[in-house]
N, C-alpha and C positions, 0 to 999 in steps of 0.2 A: 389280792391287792390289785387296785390299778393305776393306770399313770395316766396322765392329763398335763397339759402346758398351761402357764401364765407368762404375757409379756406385764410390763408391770412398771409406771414411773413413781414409785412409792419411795419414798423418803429411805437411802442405808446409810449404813454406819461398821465403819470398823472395832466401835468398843462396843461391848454389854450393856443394855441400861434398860429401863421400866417401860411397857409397850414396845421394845423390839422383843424378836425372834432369830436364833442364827439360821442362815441358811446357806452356809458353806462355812470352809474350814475358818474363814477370820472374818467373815460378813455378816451381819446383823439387818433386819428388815422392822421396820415400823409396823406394828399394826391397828392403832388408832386412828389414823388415818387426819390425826391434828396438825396437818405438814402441807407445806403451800404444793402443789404440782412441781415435779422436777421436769426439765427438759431432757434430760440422758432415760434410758431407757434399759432395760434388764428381760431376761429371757431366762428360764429356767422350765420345770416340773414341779408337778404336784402329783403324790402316789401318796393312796390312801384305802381304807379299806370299804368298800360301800355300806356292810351290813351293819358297821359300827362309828363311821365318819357321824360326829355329833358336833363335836367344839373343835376348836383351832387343836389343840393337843393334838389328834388323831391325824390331823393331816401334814405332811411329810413334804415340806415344799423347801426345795431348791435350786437356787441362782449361782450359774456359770458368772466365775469370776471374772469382772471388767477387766480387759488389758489397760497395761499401763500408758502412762506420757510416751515413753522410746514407742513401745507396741503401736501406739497411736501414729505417729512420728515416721515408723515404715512404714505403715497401711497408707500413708499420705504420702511419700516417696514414693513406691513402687506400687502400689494400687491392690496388696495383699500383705495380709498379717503377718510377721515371723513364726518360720517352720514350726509345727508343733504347736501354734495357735491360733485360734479362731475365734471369732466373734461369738458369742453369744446367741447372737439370731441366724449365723450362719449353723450352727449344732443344732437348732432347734427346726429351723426352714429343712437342711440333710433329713433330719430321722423323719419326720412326717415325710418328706416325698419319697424318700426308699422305702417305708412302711405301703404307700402307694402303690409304689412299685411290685413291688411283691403280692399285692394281693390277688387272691385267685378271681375273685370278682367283685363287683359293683358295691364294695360293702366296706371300705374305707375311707368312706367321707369323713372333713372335716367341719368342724360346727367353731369359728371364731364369736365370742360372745363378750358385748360389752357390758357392765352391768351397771345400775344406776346410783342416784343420790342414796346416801342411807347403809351405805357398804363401807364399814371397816374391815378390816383382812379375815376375819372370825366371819362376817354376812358372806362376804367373797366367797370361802371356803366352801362353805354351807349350801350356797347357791351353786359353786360345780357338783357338790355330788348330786343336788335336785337335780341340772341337768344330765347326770349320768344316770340317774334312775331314771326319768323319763324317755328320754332318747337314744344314750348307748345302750339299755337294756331291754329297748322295742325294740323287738325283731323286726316289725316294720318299718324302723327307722335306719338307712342306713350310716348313719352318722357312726362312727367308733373313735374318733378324737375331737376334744375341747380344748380350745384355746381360748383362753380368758383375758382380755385385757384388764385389768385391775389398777383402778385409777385412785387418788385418796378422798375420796367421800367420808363423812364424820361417821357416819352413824346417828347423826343428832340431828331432827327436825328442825331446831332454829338457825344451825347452819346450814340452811338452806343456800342462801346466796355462796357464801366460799363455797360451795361445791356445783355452783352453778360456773363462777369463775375458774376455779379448777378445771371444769369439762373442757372448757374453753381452752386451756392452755394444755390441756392433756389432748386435745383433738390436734394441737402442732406436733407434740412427740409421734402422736399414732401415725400422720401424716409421714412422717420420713420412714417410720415401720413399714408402712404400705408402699411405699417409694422404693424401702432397699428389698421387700418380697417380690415386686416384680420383677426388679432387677437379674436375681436372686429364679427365679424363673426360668429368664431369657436365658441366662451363662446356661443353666440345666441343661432347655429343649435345642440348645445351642450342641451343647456336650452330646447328648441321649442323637444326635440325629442319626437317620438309618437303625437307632435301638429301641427296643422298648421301653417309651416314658411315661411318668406318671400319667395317668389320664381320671385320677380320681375327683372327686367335684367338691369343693370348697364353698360353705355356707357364711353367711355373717346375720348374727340376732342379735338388734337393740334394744333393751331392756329401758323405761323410761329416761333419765336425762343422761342414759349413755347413748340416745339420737341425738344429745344436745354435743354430744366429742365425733359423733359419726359428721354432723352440721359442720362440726369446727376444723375435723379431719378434710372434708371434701372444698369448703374454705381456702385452706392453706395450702391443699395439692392446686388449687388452681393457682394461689400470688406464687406460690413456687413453680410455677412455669409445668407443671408435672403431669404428661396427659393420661386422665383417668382412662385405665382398661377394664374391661370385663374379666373381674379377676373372679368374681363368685357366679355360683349358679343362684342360688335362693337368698336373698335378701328380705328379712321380718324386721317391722318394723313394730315393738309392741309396748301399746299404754309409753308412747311418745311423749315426752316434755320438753315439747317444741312447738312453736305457734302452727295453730290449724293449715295456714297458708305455707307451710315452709317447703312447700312440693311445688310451687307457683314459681314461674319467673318473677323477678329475676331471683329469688333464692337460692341457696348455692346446693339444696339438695333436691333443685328441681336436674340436675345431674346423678342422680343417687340412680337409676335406670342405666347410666354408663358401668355402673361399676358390677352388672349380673346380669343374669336374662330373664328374670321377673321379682317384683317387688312386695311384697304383702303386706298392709297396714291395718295391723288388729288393736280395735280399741271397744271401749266400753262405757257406754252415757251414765252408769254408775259410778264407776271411777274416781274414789273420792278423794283418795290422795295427789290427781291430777286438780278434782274441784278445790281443793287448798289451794294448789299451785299456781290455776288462773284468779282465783276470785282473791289473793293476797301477796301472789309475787309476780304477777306478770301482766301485763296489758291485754295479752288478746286469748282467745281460749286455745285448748289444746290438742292437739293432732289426736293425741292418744283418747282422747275423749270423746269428741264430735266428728272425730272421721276427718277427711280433707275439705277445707271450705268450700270449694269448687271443683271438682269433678270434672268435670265438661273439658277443666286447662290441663287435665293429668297427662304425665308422655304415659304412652303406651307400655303394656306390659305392669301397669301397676294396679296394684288390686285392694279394693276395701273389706276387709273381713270384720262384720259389726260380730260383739262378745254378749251384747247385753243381756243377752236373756238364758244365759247361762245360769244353773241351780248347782252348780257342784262343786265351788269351792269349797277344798278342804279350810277349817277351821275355822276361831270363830270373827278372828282378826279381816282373814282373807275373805269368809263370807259377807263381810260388809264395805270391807274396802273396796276388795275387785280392782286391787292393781297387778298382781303375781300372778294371777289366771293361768301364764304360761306353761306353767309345773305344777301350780295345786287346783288346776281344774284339767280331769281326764279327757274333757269332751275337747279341749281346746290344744292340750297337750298333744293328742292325738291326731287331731286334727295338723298342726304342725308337722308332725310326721310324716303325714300322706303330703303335704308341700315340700317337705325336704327331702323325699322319694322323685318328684316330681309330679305327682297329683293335684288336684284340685283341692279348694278349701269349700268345706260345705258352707263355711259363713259366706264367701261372695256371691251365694245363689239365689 
């Protein structure tokens, strides 16, 4: 068995009913994903077994119980939870950095991962163990924790737009997530001074219109006054469902370079679930597809990694699509690896 993290503003419920799942002792989780974006935000685990994770059944996923109105009530008083309680993303921020901490070497990275339109909690699931089979289980990767933001996508091709709006409004939740991890940081290397602190390296991979909540995230960290740090080392940006230009001033992820120390944008001129995307929901073509419109205006540090000519998507869906490359093409997967090592990508050569 292994364990993996989701932050997650998916629609709960304290009673039982059709399309949830419990995920602690009196809480229940949506997983159709037919539920507008929530603003509050949840933190838990997901422990499952690789050789047999198929369907939602197999995976074992768990959400730290919200504190209540009082609970809430003293964290705004006194600026900390009542004794014996903690936040949510305070348990989950703790274990990955002392996990950090302890490692003997260079080999407990973490990989936060957003994922795209077309994900109900069962796609969700299904996509951590792909990237647990790809990345935690390359030895050349040293990535060993996934943290997955999991936003409510339909799962349904003609809700396309609700899940376009959704990114949008889940890119304000992630924003404050990113807000209280730095924070959440500082108190750490605040505490750790004169000790030895984490010094493991933290990755972030966008998966198609989860660059459109990364867009919406870096957005709202600016109207929120919040200055972007260099919180990751590797930033991927892959098969993007965002306009070509969205790297150009003045766009707000022409700042997407503040928040790492290098950027990689892997796309694919086959890409045909992006070519739906531009040629019937959106005005200008797509990152993910044609690369960045201009090159010449990119900040520094950011790199194009063309997919096209890749032959080795698994199956027969992916062989024609050529949107998921990430994980069911080895040549590409692998490739990933050696950037989230800190290498070079053979596609920018």
């Amino acid at each position: 068995m292994v364990k993996h993290y989701i932050i997650t503003n998916r629609e709960t419920s304290n009673l039982a009913a059709r399309n949830f799942i419990q995920v602690n002792a009196k809480e229940y989780l949506r997983t159709d994903g037919c539920e507008e974006a929530q603003d509050s935000l949840r933190y838990g685990t997901v422990t499952f077994d690789p050789k047999k994770a198929k369907k939602l059944a197999d995976f074992e996923i768990y959400l730290h119980p919200d504190l209540n109105v009082d609970d809430f009530e003293k964290i705004y008083e006194t600026g900390k939870p009542p004794k014996g309680k903690e936040l949510g993303s305070t348990k989950v921020f703790t274990e990955l950095y002392e996990k950090g901490k302890k490692a003997d070497t260079d080999n407990e990275h973490t990989l936060v991962f957003i994922h795209g339109f077309k994900s109900d909690l069962e796609v969700a699931m299904q996509t951590m163990a792909n990237l647990h089979k790809r990345f935690v289980e390359n030895p050349q990767c040293p990535v060993q924790n996934i943290v997955m933001f999991t936003w409510p996508a339909m799962c349904k091709i003609l809700r396309y737009r609700d899940d376009a709006r959704d990114s949008v409004l889940s890119g304000y939740a992630l924003a404050r997530s990113f807000a209280s991890f730095r924070d959440f940081l500082i108190q750490q290397f605040k505490k750790d001074k004169n000790k030895n602190f984490c010094e493991q390296k933290i990755h972030l991979m966008c998966h198609s219109m989860g660059n459109r909540v990364l867009e919406s995230m870096v957005t709202h960290l600016q109207s929120m006054g919040i200055t972007i740090n260099s919180v990751f080392s590797e930033i991927l940006l892959v098969a993007a469902d965002i306009d070509y230009d969205a790297l150009e001033q003045p766009k707000p992820l022409y700042k997407v370079i503040d928040l790492g120390e290098r950027v990689h944008v892997y796309y694919h001129n086959g890409d045909k679930a992006l070519g739906l995307s531009e040629n019937t929901k959106n005005a200008f073509n797509r990152l993910g597809r044609w690369g960045a419109k201009n090159t010449i205006g990119l900040p520094d540090d950011i790199y194009q990694a063309e997919v096209s000519d890749i032959r080795d998507d698994d199956g027969v869906i992916d062989g024609v699509v050529h949107h998921w490359y990430y994980y069911n093409s080895k040549a590409v997967s692998e490739d990933i690896a050696v950037v989230l090592a800190g290498g070079n990508s053979v596609f920018t050569m």
